[in-house]
C-alpha positions as CSV (number, residue, x, y, z in Angstrom):
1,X,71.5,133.9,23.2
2,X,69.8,133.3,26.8
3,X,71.9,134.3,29.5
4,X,71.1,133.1,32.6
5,X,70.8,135.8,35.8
6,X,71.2,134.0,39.5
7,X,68.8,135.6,41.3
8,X,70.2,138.1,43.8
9,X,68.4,136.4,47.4
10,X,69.7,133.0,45.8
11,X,72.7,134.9,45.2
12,X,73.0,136.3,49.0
13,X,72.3,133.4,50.8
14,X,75.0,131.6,48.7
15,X,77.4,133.6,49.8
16,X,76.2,133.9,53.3
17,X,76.6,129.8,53.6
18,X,80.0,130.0,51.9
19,X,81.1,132.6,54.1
20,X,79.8,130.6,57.5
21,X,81.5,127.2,55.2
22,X,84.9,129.6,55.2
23,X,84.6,130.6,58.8
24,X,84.2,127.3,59.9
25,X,87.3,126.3,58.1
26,X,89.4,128.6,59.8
27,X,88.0,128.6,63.5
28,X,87.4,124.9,64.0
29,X,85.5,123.8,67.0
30,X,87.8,124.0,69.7
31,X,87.2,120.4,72.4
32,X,86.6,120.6,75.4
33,X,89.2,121.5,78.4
34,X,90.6,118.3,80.1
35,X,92.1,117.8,83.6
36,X,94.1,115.0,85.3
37,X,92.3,113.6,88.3
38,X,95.9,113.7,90.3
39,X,95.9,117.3,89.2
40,X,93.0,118.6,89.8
41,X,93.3,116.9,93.7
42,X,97.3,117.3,94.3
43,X,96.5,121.3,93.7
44,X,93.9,121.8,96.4
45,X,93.6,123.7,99.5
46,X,91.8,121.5,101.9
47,X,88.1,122.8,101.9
48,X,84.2,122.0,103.0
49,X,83.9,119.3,100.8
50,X,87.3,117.4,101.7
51,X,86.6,118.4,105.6
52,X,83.2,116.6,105.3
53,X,84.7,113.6,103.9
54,X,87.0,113.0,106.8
55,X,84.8,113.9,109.3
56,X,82.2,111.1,108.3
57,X,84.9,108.8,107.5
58,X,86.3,109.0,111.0
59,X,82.7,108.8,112.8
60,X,82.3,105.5,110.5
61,X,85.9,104.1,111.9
62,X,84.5,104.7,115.4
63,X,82.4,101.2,115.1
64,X,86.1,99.4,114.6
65,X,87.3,100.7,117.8
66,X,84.3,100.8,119.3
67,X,83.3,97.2,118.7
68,X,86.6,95.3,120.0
69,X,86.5,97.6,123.5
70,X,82.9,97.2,124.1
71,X,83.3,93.1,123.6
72,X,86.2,93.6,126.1
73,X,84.3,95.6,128.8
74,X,81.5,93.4,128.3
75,X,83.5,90.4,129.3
76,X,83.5,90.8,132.7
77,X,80.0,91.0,132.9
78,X,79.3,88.0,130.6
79,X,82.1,86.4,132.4
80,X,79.1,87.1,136.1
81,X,76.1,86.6,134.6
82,X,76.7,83.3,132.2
83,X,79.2,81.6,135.0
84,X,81.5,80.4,132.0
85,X,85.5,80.5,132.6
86,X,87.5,83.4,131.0
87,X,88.8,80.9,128.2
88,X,85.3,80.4,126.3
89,X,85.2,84.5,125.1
90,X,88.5,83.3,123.2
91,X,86.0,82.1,120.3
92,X,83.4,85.1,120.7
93,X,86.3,87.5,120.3
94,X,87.9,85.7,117.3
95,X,84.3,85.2,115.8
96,X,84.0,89.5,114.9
97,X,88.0,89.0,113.4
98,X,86.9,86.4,110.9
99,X,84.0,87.6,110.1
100,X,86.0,91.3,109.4
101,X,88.6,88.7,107.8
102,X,85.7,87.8,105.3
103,X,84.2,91.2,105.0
104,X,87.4,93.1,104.0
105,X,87.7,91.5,100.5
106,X,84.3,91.0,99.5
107,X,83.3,94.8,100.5
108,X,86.4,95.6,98.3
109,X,85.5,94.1,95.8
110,X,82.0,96.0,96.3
111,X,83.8,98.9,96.3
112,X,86.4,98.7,93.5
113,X,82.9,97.5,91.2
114,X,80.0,99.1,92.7
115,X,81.6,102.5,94.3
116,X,83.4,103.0,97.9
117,X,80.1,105.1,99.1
118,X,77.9,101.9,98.1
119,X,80.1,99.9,99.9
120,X,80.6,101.8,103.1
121,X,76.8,102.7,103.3
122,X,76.0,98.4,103.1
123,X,78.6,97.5,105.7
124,X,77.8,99.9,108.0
125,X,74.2,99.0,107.8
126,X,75.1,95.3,108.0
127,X,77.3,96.0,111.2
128,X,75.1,98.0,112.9
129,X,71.9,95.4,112.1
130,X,73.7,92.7,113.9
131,X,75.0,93.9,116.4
132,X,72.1,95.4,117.9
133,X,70.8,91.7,117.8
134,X,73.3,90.6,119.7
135,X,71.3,92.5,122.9
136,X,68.7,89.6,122.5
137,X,72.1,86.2,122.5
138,X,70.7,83.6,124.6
139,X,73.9,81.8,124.9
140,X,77.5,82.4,123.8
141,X,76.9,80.2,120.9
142,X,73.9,82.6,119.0
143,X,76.6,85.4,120.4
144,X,79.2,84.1,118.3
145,X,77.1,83.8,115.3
146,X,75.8,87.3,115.7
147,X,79.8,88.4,116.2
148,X,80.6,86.8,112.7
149,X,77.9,88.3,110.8
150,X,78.3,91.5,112.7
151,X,82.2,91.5,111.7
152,X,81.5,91.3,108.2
153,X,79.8,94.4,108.0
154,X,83.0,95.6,110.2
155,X,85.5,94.6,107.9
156,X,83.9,96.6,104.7
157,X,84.3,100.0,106.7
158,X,88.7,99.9,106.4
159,X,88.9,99.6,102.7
160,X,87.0,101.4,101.4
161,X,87.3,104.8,103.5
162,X,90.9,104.6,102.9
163,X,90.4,104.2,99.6
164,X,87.4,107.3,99.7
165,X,90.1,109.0,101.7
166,X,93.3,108.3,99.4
167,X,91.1,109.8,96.5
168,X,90.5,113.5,97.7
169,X,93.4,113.9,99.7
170,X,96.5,115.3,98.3
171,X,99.7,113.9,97.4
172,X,101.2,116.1,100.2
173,X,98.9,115.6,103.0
174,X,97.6,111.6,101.8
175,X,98.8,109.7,104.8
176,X,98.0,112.8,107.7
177,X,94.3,112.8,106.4
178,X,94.1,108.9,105.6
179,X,95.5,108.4,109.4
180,X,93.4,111.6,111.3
181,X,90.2,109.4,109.5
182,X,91.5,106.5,111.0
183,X,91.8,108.5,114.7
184,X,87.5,107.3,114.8
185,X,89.2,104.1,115.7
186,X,90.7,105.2,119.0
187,X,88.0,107.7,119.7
188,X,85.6,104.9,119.2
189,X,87.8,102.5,121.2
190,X,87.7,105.4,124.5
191,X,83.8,105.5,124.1
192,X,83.0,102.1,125.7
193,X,84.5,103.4,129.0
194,X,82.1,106.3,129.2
195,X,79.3,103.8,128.2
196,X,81.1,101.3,131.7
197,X,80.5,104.8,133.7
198,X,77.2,105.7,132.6
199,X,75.2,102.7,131.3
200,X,76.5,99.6,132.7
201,X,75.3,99.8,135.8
202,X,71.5,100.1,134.3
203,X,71.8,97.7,131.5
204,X,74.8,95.3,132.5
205,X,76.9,94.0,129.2
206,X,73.5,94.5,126.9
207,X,74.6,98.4,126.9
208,X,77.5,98.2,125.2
209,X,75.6,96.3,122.2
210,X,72.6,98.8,122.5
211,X,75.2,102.0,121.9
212,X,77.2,100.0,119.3
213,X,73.7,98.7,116.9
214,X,72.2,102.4,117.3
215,X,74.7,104.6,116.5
216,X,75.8,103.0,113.2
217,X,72.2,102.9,112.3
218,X,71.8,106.6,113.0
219,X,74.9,107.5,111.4
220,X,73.9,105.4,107.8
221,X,71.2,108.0,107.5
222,X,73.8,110.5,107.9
223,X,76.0,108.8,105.4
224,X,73.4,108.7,102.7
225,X,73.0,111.8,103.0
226,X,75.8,113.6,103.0
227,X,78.6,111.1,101.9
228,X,79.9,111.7,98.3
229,X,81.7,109.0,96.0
230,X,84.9,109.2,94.9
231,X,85.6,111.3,91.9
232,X,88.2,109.2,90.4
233,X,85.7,106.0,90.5
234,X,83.2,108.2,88.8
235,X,85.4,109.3,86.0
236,X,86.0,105.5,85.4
237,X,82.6,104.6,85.2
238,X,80.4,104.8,82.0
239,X,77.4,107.9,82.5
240,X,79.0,109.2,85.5
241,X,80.8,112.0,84.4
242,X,78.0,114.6,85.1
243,X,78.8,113.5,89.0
244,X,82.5,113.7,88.7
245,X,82.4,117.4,86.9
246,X,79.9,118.7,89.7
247,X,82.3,117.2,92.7
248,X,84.9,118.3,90.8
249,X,83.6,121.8,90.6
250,X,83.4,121.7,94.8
251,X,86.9,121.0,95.2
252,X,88.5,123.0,93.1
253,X,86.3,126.2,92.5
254,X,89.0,128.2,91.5
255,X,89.5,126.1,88.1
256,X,86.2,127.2,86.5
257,X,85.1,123.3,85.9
258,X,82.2,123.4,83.6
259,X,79.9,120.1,82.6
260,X,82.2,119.8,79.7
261,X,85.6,119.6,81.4
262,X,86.8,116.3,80.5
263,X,88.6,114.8,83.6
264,X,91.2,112.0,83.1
265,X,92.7,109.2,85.2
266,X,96.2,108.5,84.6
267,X,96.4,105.0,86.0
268,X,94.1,102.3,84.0
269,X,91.0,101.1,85.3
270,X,91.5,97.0,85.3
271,X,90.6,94.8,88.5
272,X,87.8,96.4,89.7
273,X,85.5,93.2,88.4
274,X,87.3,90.9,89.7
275,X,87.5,89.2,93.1
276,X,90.9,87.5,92.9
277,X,94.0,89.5,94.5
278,X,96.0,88.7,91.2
279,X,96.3,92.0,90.4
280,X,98.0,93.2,93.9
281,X,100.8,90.9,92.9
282,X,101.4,92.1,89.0
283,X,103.5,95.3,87.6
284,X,106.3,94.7,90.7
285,X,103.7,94.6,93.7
286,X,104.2,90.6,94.3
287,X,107.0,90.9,97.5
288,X,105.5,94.5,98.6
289,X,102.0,92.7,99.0
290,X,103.1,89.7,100.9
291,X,105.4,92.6,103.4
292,X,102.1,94.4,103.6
293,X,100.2,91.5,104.3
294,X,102.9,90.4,107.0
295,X,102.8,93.9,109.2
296,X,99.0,94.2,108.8
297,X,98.8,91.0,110.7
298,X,101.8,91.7,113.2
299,X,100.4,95.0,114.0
300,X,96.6,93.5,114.4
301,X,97.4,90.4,116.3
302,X,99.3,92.5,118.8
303,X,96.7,95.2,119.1
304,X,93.8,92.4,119.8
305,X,96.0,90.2,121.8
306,X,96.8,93.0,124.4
307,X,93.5,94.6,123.7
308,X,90.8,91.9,124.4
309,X,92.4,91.0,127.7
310,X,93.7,93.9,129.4
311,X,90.5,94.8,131.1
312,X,89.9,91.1,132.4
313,X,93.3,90.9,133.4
314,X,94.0,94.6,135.4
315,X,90.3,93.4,137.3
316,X,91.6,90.0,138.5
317,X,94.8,91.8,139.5
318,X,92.9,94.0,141.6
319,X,91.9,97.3,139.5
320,X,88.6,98.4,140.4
321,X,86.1,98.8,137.0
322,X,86.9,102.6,137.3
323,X,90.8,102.6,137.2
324,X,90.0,99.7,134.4
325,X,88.1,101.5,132.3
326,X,90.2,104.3,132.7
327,X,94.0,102.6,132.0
328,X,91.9,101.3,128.9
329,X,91.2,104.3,127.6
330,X,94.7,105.4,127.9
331,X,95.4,103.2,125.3
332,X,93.5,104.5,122.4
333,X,94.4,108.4,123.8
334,X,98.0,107.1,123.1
335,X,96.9,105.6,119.8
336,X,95.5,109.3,118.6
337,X,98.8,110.9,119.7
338,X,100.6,107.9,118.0
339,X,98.9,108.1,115.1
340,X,99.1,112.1,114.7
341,X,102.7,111.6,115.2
342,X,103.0,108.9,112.7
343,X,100.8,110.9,110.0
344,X,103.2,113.3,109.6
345,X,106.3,110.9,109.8
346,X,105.1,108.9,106.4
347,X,103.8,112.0,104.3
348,X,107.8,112.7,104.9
349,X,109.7,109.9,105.3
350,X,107.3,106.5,104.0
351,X,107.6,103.3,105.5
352,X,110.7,104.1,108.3
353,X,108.5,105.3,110.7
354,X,106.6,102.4,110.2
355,X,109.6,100.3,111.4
356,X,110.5,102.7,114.0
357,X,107.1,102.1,115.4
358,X,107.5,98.5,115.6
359,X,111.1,98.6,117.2
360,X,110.0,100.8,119.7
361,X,107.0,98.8,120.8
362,X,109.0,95.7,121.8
363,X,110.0,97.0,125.1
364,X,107.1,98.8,125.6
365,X,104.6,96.3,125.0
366,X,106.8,93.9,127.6
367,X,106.5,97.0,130.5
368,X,102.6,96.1,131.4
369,X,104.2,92.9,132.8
370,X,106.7,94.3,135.3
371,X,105.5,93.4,138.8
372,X,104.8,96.5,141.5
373,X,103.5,99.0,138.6
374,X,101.3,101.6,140.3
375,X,97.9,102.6,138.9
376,X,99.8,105.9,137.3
377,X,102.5,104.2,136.3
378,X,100.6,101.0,134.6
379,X,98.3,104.0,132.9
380,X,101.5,105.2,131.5
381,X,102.9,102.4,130.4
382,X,99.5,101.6,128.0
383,X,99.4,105.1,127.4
384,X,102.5,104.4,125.2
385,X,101.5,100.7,124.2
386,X,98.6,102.4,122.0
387,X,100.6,104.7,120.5
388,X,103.4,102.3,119.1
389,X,100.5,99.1,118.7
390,X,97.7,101.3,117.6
391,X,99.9,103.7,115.7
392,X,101.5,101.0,113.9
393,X,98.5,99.5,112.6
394,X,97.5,103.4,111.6
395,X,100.1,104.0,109.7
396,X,99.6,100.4,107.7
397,X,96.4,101.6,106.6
398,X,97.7,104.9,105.3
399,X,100.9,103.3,103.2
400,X,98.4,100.2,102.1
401,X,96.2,103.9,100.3
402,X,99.0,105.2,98.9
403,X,100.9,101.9,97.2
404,X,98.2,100.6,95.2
405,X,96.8,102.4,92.2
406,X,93.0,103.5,92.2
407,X,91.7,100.8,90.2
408,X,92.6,98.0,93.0
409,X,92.9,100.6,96.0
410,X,89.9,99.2,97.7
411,X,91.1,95.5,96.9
412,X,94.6,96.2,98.5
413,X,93.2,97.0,101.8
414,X,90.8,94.8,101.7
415,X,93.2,91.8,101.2
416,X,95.3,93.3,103.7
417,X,92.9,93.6,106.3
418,X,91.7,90.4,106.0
419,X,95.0,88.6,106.2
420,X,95.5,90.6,108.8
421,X,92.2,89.9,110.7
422,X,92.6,86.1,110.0
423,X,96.3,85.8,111.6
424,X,94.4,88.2,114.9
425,X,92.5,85.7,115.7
426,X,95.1,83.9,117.1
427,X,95.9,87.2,119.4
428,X,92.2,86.4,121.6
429,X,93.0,82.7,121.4
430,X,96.6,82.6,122.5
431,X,96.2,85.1,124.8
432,X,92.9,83.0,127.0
433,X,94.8,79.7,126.5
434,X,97.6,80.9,128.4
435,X,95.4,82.9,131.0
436,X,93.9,79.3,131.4
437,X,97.0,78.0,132.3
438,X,97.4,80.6,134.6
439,X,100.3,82.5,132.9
440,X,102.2,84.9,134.9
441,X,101.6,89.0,133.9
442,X,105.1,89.4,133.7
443,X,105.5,86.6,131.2
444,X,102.0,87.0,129.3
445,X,103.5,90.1,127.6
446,X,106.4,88.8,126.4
447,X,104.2,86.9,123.9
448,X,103.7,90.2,121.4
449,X,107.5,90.8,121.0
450,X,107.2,87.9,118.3
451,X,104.8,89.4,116.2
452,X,106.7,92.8,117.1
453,X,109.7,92.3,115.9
454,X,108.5,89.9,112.7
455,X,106.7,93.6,112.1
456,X,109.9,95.6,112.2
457,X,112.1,93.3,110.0
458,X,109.4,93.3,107.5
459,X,109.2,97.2,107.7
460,X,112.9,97.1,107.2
461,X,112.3,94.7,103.9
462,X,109.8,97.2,102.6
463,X,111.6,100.3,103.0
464,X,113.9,98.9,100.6
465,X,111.2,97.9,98.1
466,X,109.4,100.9,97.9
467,X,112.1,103.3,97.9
468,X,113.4,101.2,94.6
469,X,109.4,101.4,93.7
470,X,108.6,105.0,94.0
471,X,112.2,106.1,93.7
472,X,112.2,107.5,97.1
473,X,110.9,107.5,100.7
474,X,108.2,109.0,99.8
475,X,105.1,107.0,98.8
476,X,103.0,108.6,95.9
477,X,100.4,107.5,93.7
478,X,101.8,108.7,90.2
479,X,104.5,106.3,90.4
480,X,102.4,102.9,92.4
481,X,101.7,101.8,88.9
482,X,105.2,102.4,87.7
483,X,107.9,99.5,87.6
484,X,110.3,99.3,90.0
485,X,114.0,101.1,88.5
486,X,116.3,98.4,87.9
């Protein structure tokens, strides 16, 4: 009888493969290590990369600030060299608000889609182009023009560097490091006065636009440089995730991220491809939208209504351009105390100091009217008007980053702002018609304690909403896509 004999290699490597087959079996292949975006940034301590984010976000907010003073330094001058009466900068002022009115939403929508780095990159390009052209305006007509296209630019800056902002910071410090960003807008607003001392007298009104089309120019080569995107818009976007790991890695070191940590965004990623605000009034947002939508624009059509005519107004009441340019500047030094203050206020205690702000800014605002103020005195009295106007509109933009989920973060503010822009305009407009009808001080200032006050009841109204929203006063992002308790 044949008997067959394996042969003993055949034999060994048999055994070898079942072995490896067996050992397979019982140590299967273990996946990779994932991490919760909100984890991963709540857990931090504030580092290079974080600091470097701020830092460039709040030299890009400079143009905001920077770009209503210089118009209202430059008045003056225009007023001088074009012989035109006060009343016809109304338009040229209001011309930058609508065109930041149209930029907010489609540069959020550029965000949300193509990435808030894209976006802030493009608008700061866009504003800085145009308004360097605006050296070469013939007539107040091709000025307006230039303002418009200039403002659209403007207006893609706010959304999406809160929304850059909202995305690194954490849960504890969100609205101090979304409003010390936001602290480029005064700083930017104080630089037109040095450029008054300094430049003016060379260059007349043109110096203003020279300094405000340069330095954005200058500082998008910065940007591309040095500028990251946001990690959570990375993780929701397909062949990305190489990008997201290695920023992750930055910011938290001590985690041991490798290139196959899988990172994870709790809140879905829906909106981003679409241009309609639909979405900021689904899963319980519909009445907090329309409050943030209403103190966005009470808190911007104060701040340009007392902004754009201060400067004209404390000249023709007798203010040389010095003591002007330095009772303007008071106002955006109070707005960075304001604003510090008011930081701290909503990481703790959410929208109340948003209505506090408000309250408080009713008499205050009415003060720059009272007959007989000294030079000091006046200087004082702006001092605080920044930091209850200003501060106000600061805090906005922190709350309006930390209500909306990260998938329509940039689309909140960018609705918001450009509400808010749209119902400013009527600030520059209001405010020359009744200069033109030769409107007493004391009286002129009464006019913001409308919008004022319309701003603290709403506050009020969304307190209530969000602390039935995020189950507290504080505002959070884990719960902004939650429904509201019953």
């Amino acid at each position: 009888m044949n008997t067959y004999r394996a042969n003993p290699v055949e034999a060994l490597q048999g055994a070898s493969l079942a072995q490896r087959a067996a050992s397979q079996d019982e140590k299967p292949m273990k996946p990779a290590p994932s991490i919760e975006i909100d984890t991963l940034v709540d857990g931090q301590k504030i580092g290079a990369l974080v600091i470097r984010i701020v830092v460039l976000s709040l030299l890009v907010q400079c143009a905001d600030g920077f770009d209503l003073a210089a118009m209202s330094y430059a008045a003056p001058e225009l007023i001088r060299s074009w012989h035109f009466p006060p009343s016809e900068l109304g338009p040229v002022f209001s011309a930058g608000l609508i065109g930041m009115a149209a930029g907010g939403p489609l540069f959020g929508y550029v965000g949300d889609h193509f990435g808030r780095r894209v976006a802030i990159l493009l608008s700061t390009l866009v504003y800085g182009l145009f308004s360097l052209l605006i050296v070469a305006s013939p007539d107040l007509h091709v000025m307006l023009a230039l303002r418009f296209i200039s403002g659209v630019g403007l207006g893609g800056l706010l959304p999406n560097t809160v929304a850059l902002n909202a995305e690194f910071a954490p849960k504890r410090l969100r609205a101090t490091l979304i409003i010390v960003m936001f602290m480029g807008l005064a700083v930017g607003g104080i630089l037109p006065s040095v450029v008054a001392t300094t430049l003016q007298h060379a260059f007349g009104w043109r110096a203003f636009f020279f300094v405000g089309g340069i330095a954005p120019l200058l500082l998008a080569v910065v940007l591309y440089f040095l500028l990251p995107e946001s990690i959570k818009f990375l993780v929701t976007k397909k062949g990305a995730s190489a990008r997201a790991t290695a920023l992750a890695a930055q910011l938290r070191p001590d985690l041991g991220i490798t290139p196959q940590t899988q990172l994870v965004v709790s809140t879905p990623n829906q909106g981003a491809n679409s241009f309609s605000p639909k979405l900021l009034f689904a899963d319980g947002l519909g009445w907090i939208t329309l409050l943030v939508w209403v103190l966005f624009s009470a808190a911007l059509v104060v701040n340009f209504f007392v902004n754009s005519w201060m400067p004209t107004l404390f000249r023709a009441a007798g203010l040389t351009s010095d003591q002007t340019a330095v009772t303007q500047a008071a106002y955006y030094v109070g707005a960075i105390v304001g604003g510090l203050v008011i930081s701290r206020l909503i990481d703790r205690w959410g929208v109340v100091a948003i209505a506090a702000y408000f309250l408080i800014g009713c008499p205050v605002v009415a003060a720059i009217g009272t007959a007989g103020l000294s030079h000091a005195a006046l200087t004082g009295v702006v001092f605080l008007t920044g930091a209850c106007v200003l501060g106000s509109q600061l805090g906005m933009n922190a709350v309006t980053g930390m209500i909306y989920p990260t998938s329509i973060r940039s689309k909140g503010a960018g609705w918001a702002s450009a509400i808010g822009r749209i119902v400013s305009t009527a600030g520059p407009v209001v405010g020359g018609w009744l200069i033109a009808r030769h409107t007493p001080l004391a009286q002129l200032f009464l006019v913001p304690l409308v919008p004022l006050a319309i701003g603290g009841i709403g506050a009020l109204a969304l307190l209530y909403l969000c602390h039935r929203r995020f189950q507290g006063l504080r505002l959070h992002e884990t719960a902004a896509g939650s429904r509201p308790r019953p």
